[in-house]
N, C-alpha and C positions, 0 to 999 in steps of 0.2 A: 875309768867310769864304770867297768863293767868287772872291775878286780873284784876282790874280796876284803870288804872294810875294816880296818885298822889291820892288814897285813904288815911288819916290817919286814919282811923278807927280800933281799937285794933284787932280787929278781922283778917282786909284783912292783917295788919301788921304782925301778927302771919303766916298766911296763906304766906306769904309772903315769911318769912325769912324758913321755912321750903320747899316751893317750890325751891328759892335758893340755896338751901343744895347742895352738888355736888350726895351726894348719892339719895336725893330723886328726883332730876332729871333721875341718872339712873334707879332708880326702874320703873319709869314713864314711862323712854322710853323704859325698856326692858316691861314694862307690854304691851304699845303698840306693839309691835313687836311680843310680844307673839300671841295679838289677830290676827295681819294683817299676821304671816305668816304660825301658827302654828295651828290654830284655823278651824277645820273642812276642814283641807286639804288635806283629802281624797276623798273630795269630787266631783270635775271634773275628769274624763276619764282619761286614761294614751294617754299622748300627743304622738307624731310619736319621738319626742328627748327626752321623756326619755324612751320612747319604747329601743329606742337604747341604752339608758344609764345601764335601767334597767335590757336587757336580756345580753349585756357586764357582769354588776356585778353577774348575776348569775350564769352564766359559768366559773368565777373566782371563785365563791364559790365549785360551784361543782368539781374545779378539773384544772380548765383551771390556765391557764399562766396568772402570773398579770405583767409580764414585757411586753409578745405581748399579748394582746388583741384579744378575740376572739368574736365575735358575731352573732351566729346560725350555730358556727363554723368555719366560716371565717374569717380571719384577719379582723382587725380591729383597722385601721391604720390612718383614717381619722381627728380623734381627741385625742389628748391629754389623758390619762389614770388620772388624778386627782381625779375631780369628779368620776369617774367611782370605783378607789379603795375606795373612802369617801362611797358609798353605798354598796358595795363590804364588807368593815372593820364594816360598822352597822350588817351588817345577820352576819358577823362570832362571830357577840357579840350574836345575838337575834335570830341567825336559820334562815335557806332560809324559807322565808315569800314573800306573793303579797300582803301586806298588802300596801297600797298605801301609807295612814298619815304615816306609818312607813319609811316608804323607800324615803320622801319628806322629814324627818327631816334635812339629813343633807345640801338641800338647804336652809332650815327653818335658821339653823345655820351660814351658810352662809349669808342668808339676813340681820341677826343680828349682823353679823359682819360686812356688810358693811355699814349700818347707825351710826352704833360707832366707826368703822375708820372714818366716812364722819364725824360724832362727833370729833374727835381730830381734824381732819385735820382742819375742821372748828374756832377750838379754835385758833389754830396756824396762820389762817390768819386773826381772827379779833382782835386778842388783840392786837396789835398798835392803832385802831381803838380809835377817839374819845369819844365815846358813851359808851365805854368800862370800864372805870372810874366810871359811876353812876351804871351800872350794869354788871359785869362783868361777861359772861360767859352766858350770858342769849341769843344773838342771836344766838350763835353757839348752842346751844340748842334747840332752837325755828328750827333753819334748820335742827336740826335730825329729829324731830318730822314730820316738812314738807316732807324730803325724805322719813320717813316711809310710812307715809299713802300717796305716790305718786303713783297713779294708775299701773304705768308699775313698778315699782317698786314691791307693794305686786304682781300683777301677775306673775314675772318671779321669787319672790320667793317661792311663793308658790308650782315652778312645778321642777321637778329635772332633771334639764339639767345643759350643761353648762356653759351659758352667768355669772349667779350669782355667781359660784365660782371666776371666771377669774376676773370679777369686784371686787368681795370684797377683793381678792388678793391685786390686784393692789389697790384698795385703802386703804388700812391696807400701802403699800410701798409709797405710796404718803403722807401719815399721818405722816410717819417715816424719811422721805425725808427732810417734810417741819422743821418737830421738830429737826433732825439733825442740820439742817445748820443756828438753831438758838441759838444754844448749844453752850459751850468753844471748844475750837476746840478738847484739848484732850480728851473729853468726845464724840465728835462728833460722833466716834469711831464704837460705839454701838450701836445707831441709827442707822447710815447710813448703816453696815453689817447688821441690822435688816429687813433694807428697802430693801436691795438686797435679804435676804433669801425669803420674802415675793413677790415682781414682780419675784423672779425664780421659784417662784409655779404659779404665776398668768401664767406663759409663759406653765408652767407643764397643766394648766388646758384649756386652749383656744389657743395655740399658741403664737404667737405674735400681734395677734387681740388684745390685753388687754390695750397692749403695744401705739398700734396703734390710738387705740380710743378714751383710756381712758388716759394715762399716756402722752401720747406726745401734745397733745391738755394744758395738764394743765402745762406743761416745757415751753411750748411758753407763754402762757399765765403771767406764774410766770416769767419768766426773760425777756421777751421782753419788754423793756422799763420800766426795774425795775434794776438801774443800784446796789441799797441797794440788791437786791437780788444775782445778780452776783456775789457781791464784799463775799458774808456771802458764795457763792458756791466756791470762789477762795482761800478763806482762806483756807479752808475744802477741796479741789479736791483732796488730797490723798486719805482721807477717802472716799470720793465722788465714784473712780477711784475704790478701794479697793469691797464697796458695789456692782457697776457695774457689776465686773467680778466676785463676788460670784452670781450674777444674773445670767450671761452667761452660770455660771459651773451649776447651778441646773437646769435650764430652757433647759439647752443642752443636758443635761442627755440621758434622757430617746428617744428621735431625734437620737443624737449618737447609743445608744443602736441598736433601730432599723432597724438604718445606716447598723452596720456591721454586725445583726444577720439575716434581712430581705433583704438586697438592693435591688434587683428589686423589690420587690413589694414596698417597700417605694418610690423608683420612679415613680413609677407607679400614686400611689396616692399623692405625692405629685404632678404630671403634673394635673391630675384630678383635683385637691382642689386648684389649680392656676387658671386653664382656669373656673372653677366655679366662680368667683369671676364676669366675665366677658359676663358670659353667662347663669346663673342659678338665678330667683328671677332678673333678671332685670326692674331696674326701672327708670325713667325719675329725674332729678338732684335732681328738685323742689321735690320730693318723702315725704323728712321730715319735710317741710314745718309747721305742725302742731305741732311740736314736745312739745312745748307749753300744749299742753294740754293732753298729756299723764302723767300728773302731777295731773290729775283728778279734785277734788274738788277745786285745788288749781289755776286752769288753767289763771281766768282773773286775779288775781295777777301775775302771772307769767310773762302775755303778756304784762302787765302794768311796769312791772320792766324790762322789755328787752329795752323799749323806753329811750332813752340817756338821750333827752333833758330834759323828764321829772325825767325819775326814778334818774340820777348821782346827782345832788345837794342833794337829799332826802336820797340818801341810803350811801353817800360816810361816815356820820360819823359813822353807822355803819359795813359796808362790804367793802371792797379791791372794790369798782366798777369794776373797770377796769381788776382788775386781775378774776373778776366772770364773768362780760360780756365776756372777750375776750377765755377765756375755754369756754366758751359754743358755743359762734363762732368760734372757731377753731376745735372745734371737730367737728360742723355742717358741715362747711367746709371738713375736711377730710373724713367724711362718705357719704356726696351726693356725692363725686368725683369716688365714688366706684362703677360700676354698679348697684352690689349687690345687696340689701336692703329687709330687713326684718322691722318689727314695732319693734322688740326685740333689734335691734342692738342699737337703742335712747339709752339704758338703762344706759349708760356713761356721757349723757346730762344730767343727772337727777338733778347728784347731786350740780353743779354749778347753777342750776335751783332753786333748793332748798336754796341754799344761797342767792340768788337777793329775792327771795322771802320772806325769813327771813327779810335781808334787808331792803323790801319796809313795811311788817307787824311790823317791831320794831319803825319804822319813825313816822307810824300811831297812835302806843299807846303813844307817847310822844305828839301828837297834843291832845286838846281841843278837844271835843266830839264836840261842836257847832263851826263850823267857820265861822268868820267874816262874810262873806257873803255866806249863806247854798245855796248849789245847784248850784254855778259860779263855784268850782272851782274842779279839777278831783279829789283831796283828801277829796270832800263833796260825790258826787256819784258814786265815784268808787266803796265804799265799801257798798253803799247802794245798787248799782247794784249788787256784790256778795249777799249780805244778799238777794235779791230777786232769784236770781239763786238758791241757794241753800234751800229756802222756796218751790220754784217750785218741786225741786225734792223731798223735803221730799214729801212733801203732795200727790205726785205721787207714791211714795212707795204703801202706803195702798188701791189706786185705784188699781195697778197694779197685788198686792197681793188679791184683791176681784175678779179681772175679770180672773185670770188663774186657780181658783179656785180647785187648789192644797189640797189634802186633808191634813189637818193640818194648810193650811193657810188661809182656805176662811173666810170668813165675820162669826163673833161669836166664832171662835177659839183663843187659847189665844193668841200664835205668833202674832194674828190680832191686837186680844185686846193691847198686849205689844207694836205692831208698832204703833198704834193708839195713845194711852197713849203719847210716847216719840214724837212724830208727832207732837200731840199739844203743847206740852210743849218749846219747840225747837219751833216748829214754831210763838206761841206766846212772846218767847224771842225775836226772828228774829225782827218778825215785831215794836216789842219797843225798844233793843237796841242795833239792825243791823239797820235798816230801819231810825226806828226812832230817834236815837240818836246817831248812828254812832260809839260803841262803840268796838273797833278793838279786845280787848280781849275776849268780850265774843265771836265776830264770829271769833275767831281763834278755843274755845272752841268746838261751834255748829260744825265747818267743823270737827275738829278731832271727836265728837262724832256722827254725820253722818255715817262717814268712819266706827267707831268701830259697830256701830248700824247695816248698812250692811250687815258685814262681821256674828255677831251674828244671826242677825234672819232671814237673807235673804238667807246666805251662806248654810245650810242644804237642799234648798228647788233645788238646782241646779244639783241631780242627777236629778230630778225630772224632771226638766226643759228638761236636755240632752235628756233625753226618752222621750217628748212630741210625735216625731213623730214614735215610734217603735212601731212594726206591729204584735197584742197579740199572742204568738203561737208559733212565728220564733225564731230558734233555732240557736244560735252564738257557737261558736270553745270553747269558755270558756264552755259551758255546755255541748256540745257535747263531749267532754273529760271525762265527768262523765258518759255516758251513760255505763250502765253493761260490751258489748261488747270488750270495748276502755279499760276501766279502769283498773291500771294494768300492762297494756303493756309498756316496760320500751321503746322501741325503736321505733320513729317514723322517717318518710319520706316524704320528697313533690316532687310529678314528674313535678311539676311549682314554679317557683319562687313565694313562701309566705312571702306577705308583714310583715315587721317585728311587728306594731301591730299584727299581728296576731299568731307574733313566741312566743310575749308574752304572748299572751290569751292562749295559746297552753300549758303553761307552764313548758316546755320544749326546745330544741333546736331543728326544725324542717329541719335539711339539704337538702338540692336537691342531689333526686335520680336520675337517667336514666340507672334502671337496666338493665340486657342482660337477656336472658332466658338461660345463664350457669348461671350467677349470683343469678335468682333464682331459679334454683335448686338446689344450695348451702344454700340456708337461713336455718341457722341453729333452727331461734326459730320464736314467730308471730313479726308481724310488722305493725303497723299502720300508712294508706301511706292518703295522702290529695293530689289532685287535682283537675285543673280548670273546668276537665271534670268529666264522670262517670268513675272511676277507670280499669273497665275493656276494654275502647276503652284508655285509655292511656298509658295502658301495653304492653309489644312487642308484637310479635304474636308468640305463643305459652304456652302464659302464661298457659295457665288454664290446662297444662300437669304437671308444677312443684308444682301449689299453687292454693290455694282455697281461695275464697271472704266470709271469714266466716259471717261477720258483716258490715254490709253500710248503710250511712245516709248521708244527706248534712246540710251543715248549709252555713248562711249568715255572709258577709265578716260587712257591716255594719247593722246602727238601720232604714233606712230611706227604703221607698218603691221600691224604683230602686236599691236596692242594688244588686251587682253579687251573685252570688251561686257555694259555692266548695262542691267537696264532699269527702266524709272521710270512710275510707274500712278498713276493717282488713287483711290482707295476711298471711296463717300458709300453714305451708308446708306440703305437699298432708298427711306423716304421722302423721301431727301434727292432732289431734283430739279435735277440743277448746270446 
């Protein structure tokens, strides 16, 4: 896939029919997948959404409700329980753990399953495909590899939330949808219920967001003005109809549930999580605009294959054009009409993204390295321009890692040496046969091993990074919990509402107190309490008759200089003697 086109050399021919293979294609792409999603990803901060995901699964493990959701104790109704039992069902394998790599796995697995759905699915729309005949099974491949290493892509799977579940749900049921309704009809059967078990968990894990973004963008796309594809869904509509409403029954599940075990507060939040839509994260239409290049290395191809005029005569014999173009414009469509907007919510764009772009890269290795006239025409300097983008940034790697000068990675370290090394070698490929001779394979090669090179010797240095600006000395809720005093105390309280990173670092559930002074004259054992102020002007008045402040200290909410300051008490009752 990634040789050099029309090579007969025994060698690239070997190299060849083995890259072909259907298995060592997968080893390929799971190996990438392994590196982009699993590979040192423990290494950024726990994010505010899996704060929430993460302190949900912990109080299922401890004890709590996995059908209502609880989070620092409180219902926890807002989203979908999937994800949240997928991390939940890892600790009851592996023990309540904060171990981060551990508890991102099952986004990890997630991510991998949606570049290998986005793999089938891909197979299923290019094989009518002209180009499909000389090498079969090669573009849809080439567009896994492209989604993998698509910048918003490894970053949302790297973190455990839950945009990556709901997508690779729903693409696992688009994969199964498309392969259905290409099937005999009695066979369709099994498919199609496949495809509905699958979008009734994507609805289980995100709502009907999934539905919305991802799955109804690519129905317009596939049938509007694909009368072959209608006719192949007409035959099939029982099966079709059957899949549906095994969607509606699993995806309505747990909604129902809630329905009759909660109802006010499910209406509650569900008015909440409507009027957010319209009011929380708003943004102007144009918002997505770039979406384009949240595709990362891959971005001036990407922009190059959305252009009509140019990219459809070029990409049509190998990709459905029209049916790629019009999913990515439909879904663009349906998500800027949304106030909403997050950079996460693209995440749906990707993978149509990733097909044009396959696409315009498979067009390129079937041209002539030299063309007729070098430098006239966009398919001479298009990809001359990437080869020099992508030279730019190597070569900025090893500046960048000399002047932050990170212990382990300054200038004479190996990390250095290692970027250094790979640097030239990739970069001196670049400039001979990117630059200079146009050769599409190998800069498909350079950008995927860019991407893996990254993620390897850059990816470690980003705790690092995060704590550039933390202040030597200052004392965070995570440590402050180990102090002698704390440590121990099975029961904590906050007289303020604590943000839920913080319920995490706490590691525990930190509820809102507003005792009464009978209330604590009742506390049966100690209690460590956190608030915004000093403990003892937060307390009613009368405290200091029922309880004593055995132990206080404050710590800091964030790492940066302006950070606020809570503080943190022990309360034992007048007879406790701690």
């Amino acid at each position: 896939m990634l040789l050099p086109a029309g090579s007969r050399h025994p060698r690239f021919s070997f190299l060849r029919r083995i890259v072909d293979s259907r298995w060592a294609q997968a080893l390929l792409l799971g190996l990438v997948c392994g590196v982009c999603f699993f590979l040192y990803n423990g290494a950024p901060q726990v994010s505010l959404m899996e704060s929430r995901n993460f302190v949900a699964a912990r109080e299922m493990v401890a004890g709590g409700s996995w059908l209502v959701p609880t989070m620092n104790h409180e219902l926890r109704l807002a989203k979908p329980p999937l994800p949240t039992w997928a991390v939940a069902g890892l600790q009851r394998l592996t023990g309540p753990t904060e171990n981060l790599a551990l508890l991102r796995l099952p986004a990890g697995l997630a991510a991998t399953l949606f570049v290998f759905f986005f793999w089938g699915l891909a197979r299923e729309l290019t094989r009518p495909q002209a180009a499909e005949g000389a090498a079969p099974g090669r573009t849809a491949w080439l567009a896994a590899l492209v989604l993998a290493t698509s910048l918003l892509v490894i970053t949302t799977g790297r973190e455990g939330q839950w945009d990556i579940f709901a997508n690779s749900l729903a693409m696992g049921g688009l994969w199964l949808l498309a392969r259905g309704w290409q099937q005999p009809v009695r066979w369709a059967y099994g498919w199609l219920l496949g495809a509905g078990v699958l979008l009734g968990l994507a609805v289980l894990s995100k709502g009907p967001v999934p539905l919305y973004a991802l799955v109804l963008p690519f129905l317009l796309a596939y049938l509007v003005g694909q009368p072959a594809h209608r006719q192949a869904l007409r035959m099939r509509a029982l099966a079709t109809v059957l899949g549906a409403g095994l969607a509606v029954i699993i995806g309505g599940s747990w909604p129902l549930y809630i329905w009759l075990k909660v109802a006010p507060v499910a209406r509650a939040v569900a008015r909440i999580e409507m009027a957010s839509w319209g009011e929380r994260h708003v943004q102007p239409v144009w918002y997505y605009w770039p979406f384009f290049a949240f595709t990362g290395l891959w971005a001036l191809v990407a922009l190059a294959s959305l252009v009509w005029p140019f990219a459809r005569p070029r990409l049509r014999a190998f990709v459905p054009y029209g049916v790629a173009l019009g999913w990515v414009l439909a879904g663009l469509l349906l998500l800027s009409i949304v106030p909403e907007k997050k950079e996460r919510y693209m995440l749906p764009l990707m993978p149509p993204l990733a097909l044009l772009v396959a696409g315009l890269l498979r067009y390129w290795q079937t041209q002539p390295p030299y063309p007729a006239r070098p430098g006239s025409q966009p398919d001479a300097w298009l990809p001359r321009a990437w080869s020099a983008l992508l030279l730019v940034l190597l070569l900025a790697l090893p500046v960048a890692m000399g002047l932050t000068g990170f212990p382990g990675y300054g200038v004479g370290s190996l990390r250095f040496g290692l970027m250094g090394v790979a640097v030239l070698v990739l970069g001196v490929g670049l400039v001979r046969e990117g630059i200079g001779r146009r050769r599409t394979g190998f800069l498909i090669g350079s950008t995927l091993a860019a991407v893996l090179l990254i993620i390897v010797l850059v990816m470690p240095v980003y705790p690092r990074w995060e704590a550039r600006r933390d202040v030597p000395g200052r004392l965070h809720l995570r440590q402050a919990r180990e102090l002698p005093g704390f440590r121990g105390v099975g029961e904590w309280r906050s007289l303020d509402t604590l943000h839920v990173k913080q319920v995490w670092a706490a590691g525990r559930a930190v509820p809102v107190w507003h005792p009464t002074v009978a209330q604590l004259a009742g506390l049966p054992h100690s209690v460590v309490v956190v608030a915004a102020r000093p403990v003892a002007k937060a307390l009613p008045a009368g405290w200091a008759t029922q309880v004593r402040i055995s132990h206080q200290d404050s710590f800091y909410l964030d790492r940066d200089r302006n950070s606020a300051v809570w503080f943190i008490s022990r309360l034992d009752p007048i007879e406790i003697v701690p």
